[in-house]
N, C-alpha and C positions, 0 to 999 in steps of 0.2 A: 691647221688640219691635224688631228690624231693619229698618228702614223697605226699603221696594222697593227693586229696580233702576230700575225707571221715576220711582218718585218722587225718588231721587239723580238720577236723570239731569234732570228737569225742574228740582231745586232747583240744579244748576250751569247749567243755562242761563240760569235767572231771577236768577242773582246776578250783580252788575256787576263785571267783571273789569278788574283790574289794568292787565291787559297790554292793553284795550282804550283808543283814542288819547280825548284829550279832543273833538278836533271827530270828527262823523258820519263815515263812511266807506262807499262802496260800487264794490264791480265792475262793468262797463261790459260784456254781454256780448252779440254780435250773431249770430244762425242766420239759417241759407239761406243761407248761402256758395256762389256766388258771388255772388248778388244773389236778392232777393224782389223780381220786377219784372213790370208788368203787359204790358211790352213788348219784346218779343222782338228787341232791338237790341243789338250788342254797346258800340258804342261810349258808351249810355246805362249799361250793368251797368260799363262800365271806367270811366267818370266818377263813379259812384256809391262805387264801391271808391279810387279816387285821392280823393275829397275828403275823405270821411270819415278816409281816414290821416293826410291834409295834415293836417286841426283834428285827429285823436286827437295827433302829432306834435308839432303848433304847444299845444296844452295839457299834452301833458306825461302824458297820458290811457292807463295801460296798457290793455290790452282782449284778449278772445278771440273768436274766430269760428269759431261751428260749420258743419261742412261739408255737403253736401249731393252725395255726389261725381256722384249723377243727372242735377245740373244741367250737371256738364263737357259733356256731347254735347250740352247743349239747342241752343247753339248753337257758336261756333270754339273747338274743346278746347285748344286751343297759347292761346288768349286766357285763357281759362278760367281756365288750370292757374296762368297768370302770374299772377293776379290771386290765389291764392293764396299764392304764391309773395312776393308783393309785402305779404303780412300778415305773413308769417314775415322777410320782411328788414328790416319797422318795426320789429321786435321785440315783436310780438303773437302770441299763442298761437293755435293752432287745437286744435280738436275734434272729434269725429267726431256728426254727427246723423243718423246712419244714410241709406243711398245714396239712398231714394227716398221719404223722409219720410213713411213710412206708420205710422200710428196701432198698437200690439200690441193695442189692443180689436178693431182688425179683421183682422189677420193670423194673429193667436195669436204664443206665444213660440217654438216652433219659427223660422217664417218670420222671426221677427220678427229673432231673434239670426242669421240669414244675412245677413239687410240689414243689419246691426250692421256685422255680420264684411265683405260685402261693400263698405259707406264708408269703409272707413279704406285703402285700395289705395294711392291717390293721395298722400292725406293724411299716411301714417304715412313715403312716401316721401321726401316734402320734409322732413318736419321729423330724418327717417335723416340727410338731408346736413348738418346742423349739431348733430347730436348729441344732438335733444333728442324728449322725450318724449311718447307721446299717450297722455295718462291723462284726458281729460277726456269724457263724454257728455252729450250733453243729448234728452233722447226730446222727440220730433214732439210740438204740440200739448199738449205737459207730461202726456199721457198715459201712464201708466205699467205697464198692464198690467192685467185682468182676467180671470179670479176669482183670489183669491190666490194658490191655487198655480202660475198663467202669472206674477205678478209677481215671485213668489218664486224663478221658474226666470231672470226676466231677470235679474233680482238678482245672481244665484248668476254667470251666467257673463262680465257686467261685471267681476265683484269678479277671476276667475279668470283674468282677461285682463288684470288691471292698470287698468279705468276706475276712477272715480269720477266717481258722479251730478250732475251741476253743477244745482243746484236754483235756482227765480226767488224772490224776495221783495220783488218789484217791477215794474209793468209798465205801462204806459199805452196797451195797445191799439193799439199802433202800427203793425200792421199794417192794421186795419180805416181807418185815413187813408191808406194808403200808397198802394194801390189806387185810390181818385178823384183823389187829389193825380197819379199817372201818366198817368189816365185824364186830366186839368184839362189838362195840359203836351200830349199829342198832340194835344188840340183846341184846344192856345193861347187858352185863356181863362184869360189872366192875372187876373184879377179873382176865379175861383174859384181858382185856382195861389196866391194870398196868404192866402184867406177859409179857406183848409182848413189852411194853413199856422199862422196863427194861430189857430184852433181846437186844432189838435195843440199848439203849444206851450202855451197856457191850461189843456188839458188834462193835457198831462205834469206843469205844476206842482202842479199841484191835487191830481194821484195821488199827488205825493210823499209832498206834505204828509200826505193821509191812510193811507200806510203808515210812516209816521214815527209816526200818531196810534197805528194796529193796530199798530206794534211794542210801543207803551207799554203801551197795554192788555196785551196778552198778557203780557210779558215784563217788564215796569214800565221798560223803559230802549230806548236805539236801537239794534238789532243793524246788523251789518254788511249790508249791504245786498248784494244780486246785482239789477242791472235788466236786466230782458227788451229788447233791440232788435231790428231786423235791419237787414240791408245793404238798404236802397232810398235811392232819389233824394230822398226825405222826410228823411231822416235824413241826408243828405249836407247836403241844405240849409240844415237845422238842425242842423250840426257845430257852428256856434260859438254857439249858442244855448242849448244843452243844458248845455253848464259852467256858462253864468251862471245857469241855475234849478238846480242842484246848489251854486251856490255858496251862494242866497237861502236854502238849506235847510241850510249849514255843515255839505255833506257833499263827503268831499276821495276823489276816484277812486285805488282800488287796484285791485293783483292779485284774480284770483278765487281763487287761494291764499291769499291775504294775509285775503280777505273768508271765507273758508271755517274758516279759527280761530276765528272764531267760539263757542263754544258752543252758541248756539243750535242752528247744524246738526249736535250732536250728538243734538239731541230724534228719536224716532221718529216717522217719516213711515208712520200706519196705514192709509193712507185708498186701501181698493179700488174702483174704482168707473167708470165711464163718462166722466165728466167731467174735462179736462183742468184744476185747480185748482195755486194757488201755495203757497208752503212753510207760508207763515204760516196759509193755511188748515186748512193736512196738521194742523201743529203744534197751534192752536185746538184738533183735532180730542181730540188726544191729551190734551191738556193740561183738556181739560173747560173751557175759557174761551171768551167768545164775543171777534169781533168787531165793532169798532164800525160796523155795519153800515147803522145809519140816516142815516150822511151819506156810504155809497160813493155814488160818482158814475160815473152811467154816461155812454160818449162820446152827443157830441150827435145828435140824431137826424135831420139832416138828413146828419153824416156816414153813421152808420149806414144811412140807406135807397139811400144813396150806394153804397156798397158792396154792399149786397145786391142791387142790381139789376146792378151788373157781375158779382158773382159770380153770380148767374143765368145774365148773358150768354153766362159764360166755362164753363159745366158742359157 
């Protein structure tokens, strides 16, 4: 008997390939371009964007960043546009994450592919003037569409437009610090500004670790990694902290092309549903594997009540 298409397709992912490098490897990828920021200042979103390049630059760190082109009128669009502008002359890719980061579980696929078609204006502008291309998406909230036939329509008009899906298979919750850590800096309580700072980094390592562990399980070996960022003042701070726990974990920063050869991302991502989940879970899904679930680690809960009471404030 001819074994499936799904089951070929699962036994080349699960087999260790050749052409993958001896040490770890993962893509660096950051959404909400121009910044995810709790404060509506420009010269904090342009100090956020300048440092982060500075340390991606000073490490040698390719990267992508998806856009958000909603955000150019939040506040001075000529700033804005620059600070895009200023990823594409690092020599970092951009993306398009649709204009106004709305969820397709709440818009449907209709709307959903206007906001699509309507982020990429700005975006596909800049990267026209040096010849290069915008084939990357990344959907809001890693939500991808409900009931299958609305995901199956976004699907369809990504592929026909020239996207490809930029999926995570790594994350540490970085937004859920990012917020108090902005909220610590405008009440200049340096004392929380550190405490949340190193929380974040404790935490980042710790998730590596155990998606390193969920790659094993699943897949018996380390895939190429995609890690979730975004552009805030947290992750500016922690530009040059983040290689050295990438390094503790002898994993070496590529392309998200480069990360995207993978095999693994050739597994089917079945999973329709509400909740915004990561690849390795999609995968689990498919793959009838579980992950090692009893030692995820959730952020700590002082950040967590941290943020849910700003984001109360701020609804």
């Amino acid at each position: 008997m001819r074994p499936s298409i799904r089951l070929l397709a699962a036994l080349v992912a699960l087999a260790p390939s050749a052409a993958l490098a001896e040490h770890g490897q993962i893509a660096l990828t950051f959404d909400d371009l121009p910044a995810l920021t709790l404060l509506t200042s420009q010269p904090y979103v342009d100090y956020a964007n300048e440092i982060i390049l500075r340390g991606l630059r000073r490490h040698h760190i390719p990267a992508i960043g998806f856009v958000n082109e909603g955000k150019l009128d939040d506040l001075d669009r000529t700033r804005q546009i620059a600070n895009l502008r200023k990823w594409r002359d690092a020599g970092m890719e951009l993306g398009n994450h649709t204009f106004s980061h709305e969820s397709p579980n709440g818009i449907r696929a209709k709307a959903y592919i206007e906001d699509i078609a309507r982020g990429e204006t700005v975006t596909r502008a800049l990267l026209d003037e040096r010849h290069l291309p915008l084939k990357w998406f990344r959907h809001p909230y890693l939500e991808t569409g409900l009931p299958k036939a609305e995901k199956a329509a976004i699907d369809a008009w990504l592929a026909a437009h020239g996207y490809r899906i930029a999926p995570v298979t790594m994350e540490a919750s970085d937004w859920m610090f990012a917020e108090p850590y902005d909220d610590a800096i405008a009440r200049h309580d340096e004392a929380r500004v550190k405490r949340i700072k190193a929380q974040y980094l404790d935490y980042t390592d710790r998730m590596v670790g155990w998606y390193q562990r969920a790659s094993q399980a699943l897949l018996g070996r380390q895939i190429r990694f995609i890690l979730l960022l975004h552009v805030t003042r947290l992750n500016a701070d922690c530009i040059d902290d983040l290689p050295k726990i990438l390094a503790r974990h002898d994993l070496r920063p590529v392309s998200l092309d480069t990360a995207m050869k993978d095999p693994a991302y050739r597994i089917k991502d079945p999973y329709v549903g509400s909740e915004g989940i990561e690849w390795l879970e999609r995968w689990s899904m498919e793959l009838h594997k579980d992950l090692p679930w009893d030692d995820f680690l959730d952020p700590p809960a002082d950040v967590e009540a941290e943020y849910k009471a700003i984001d109360d404030d701020h609804r």
